[in-house]
N, C-alpha and C positions, 0 to 999 in steps of 0.2 A: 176945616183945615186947622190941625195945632198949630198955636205960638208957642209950643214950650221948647226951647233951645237946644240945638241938634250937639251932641257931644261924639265926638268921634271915637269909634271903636278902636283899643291898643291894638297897636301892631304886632304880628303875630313875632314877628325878630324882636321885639323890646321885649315881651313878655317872657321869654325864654332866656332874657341874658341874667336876671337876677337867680334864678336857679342854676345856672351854669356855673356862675359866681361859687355858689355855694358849694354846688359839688365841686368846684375845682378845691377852693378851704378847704373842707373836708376832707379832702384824698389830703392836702400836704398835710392837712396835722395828723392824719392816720401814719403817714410814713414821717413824722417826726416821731410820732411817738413808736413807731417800731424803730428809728434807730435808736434810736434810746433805751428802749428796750435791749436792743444788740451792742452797744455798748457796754451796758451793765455787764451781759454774759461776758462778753468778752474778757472787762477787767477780771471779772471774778474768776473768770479762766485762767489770765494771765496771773492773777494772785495766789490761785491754789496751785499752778506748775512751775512759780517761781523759785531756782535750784536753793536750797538753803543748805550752801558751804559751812565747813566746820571751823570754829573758830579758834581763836586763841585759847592754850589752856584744855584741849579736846584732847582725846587718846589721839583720833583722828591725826590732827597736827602734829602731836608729839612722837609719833610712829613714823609719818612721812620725814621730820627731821632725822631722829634719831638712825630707822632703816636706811636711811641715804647715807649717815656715815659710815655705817657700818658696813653695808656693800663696798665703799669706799675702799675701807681696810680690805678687804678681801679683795678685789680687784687690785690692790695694791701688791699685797702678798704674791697673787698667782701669779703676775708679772715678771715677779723677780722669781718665783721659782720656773718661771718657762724658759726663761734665758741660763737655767743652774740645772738642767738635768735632760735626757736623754732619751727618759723612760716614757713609752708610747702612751701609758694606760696614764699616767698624770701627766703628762702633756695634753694627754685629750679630758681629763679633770679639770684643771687649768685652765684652757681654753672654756669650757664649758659655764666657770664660774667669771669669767670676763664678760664674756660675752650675755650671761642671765643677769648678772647682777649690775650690770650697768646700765643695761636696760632698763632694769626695775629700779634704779636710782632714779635717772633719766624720767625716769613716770612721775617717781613722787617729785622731785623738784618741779615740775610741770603743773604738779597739785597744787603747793605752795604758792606757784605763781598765778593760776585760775583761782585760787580764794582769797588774794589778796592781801595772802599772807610774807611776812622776811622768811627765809631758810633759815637762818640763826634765829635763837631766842634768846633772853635776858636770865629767862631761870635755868637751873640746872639739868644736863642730860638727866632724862630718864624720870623726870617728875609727874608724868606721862600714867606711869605704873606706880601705881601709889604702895602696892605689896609688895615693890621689888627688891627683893634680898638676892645677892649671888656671892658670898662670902668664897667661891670655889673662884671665880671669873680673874684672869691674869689683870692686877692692878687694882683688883675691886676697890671701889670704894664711894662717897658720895660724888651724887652724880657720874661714876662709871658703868659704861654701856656693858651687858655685861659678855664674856667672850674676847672681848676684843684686848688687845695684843696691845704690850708697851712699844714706845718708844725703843729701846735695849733692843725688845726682837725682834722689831724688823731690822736695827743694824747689825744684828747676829745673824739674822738670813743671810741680808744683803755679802754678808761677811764670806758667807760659807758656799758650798761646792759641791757636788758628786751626791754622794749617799749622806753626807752629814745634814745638806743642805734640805734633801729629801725627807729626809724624818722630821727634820724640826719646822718644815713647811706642813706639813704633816697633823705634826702636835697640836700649834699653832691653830690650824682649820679645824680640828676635829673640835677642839673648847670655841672657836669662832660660832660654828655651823650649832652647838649647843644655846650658846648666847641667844645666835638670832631665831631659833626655834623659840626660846621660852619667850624673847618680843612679842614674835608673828603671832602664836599662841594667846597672848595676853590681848591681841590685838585684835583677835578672829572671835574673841568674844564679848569687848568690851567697844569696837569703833562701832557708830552709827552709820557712817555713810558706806554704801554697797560697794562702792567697789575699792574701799579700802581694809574693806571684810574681804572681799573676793581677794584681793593680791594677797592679803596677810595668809589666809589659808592653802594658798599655791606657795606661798613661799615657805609652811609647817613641811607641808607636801614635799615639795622637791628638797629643801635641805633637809627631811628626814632619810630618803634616797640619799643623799650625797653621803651623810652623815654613814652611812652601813658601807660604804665604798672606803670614807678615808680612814675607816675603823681598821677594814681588812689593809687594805694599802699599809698602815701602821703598823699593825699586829705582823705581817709579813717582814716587815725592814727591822724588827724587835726580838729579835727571835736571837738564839745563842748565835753567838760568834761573828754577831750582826752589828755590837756597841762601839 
């Protein structure tokens, strides 16, 4: 019979917990490091779709201010020629330019306020457009939007009445609706951001339409026996 000392066999439950250990480590640092890994994507997701608004000093900007005043004027105008005339066919011109052009005000200060941008600026209207000459434009001069209407004329609308009132609402719009063409235009090829390409091109668009409307509308109120 051996004396050599009996050692008892591990338990089959001990023998199994240091592996379990393991595999359980294991699995967490596997899903530590997948999220980690999914974090990474993510940021880099969030960094590459992060919107990159236009800043100070942008055509961008200077288009969204400048077109907001300028719709202004117009909408101002059409106002006062809706309350000064009778005539079905610019009544419903009128109306039509209230109601687009306020809209599209309405957008761009909306921009302004989504990029964190003031609606005023410190530097001059129009420095936007760095080629802009409009030596034809009512008032031109630095920093004048071009198109757009003194002081004088809208109290010379506001003044007037009937058919006098009509032609010089007229005048008026037909050098507005020019002005804001050569903006939108300047705008539809030089802003970055889409969709202030998009509205600048819709609004070549429609005020080049408008513009062949208050041509005829003009040319008709101009005619002999008309002055």
């Amino acid at each position: 019979m051996s004396n050599a000392p009996h050692i008892p066999a591990a338990s089959g439950s001990h023998s199994r917990v240091f592996p379990r250990r393991v595999a359980v480590a294991g699995a967490a640092g596997v899903l530590i490091a997948l999220a980690a890994v999914l974090g990474l994507i993510a940021g880099s997701r969030l960094a590459v779709s992060a919107p990159q608004f236009p800043g100070e000093g942008s055509v961008d900007t200077g288009f969204a201010r400048d077109m907001g005043v300028h719709h202004s004027q117009a909408v101002e105008m059409s106002v006062l020629i809706r309350d000064r005339t009778d005539d079905a066919e610019l009544l419903s011109l009128a109306l039509d330019v209230i109601l687009t052009q306020q809209q599209q005000a309405g957008q761009m200060y909306a921009w302004l306020e989504l990029w964190g941008l003031p609606q005023t600026s410190t530097h001059p209207a129009m420095s936007w457009m760095q080629d802009h000459s409009d030596p034809q434009a009512h008032g031109a001069g630095p920093g004048h939007m071009p198109g757009m209407a003194t002081r004088e004329d809208l109290n010379r609308l506001a003044a007037a009445s009937g058919a006098d009132a009509e032609r010089l609402y007229l005048d008026l719009m037909v050098a507005h609706h020019e002005g804001g063409i050569e903006m939108a235009e300047y705008a539809a090829d030089n802003a970055k951001n889409p969709a202030v390409k998009a509205l600048a091109v819709s609004i070549v668009n429609s005020q080049s339409a408008d513009l062949n409307v208050l041509s005829d509308l003009l040319a008709a109120r101009s005619g002999p026996g008309l002055d």
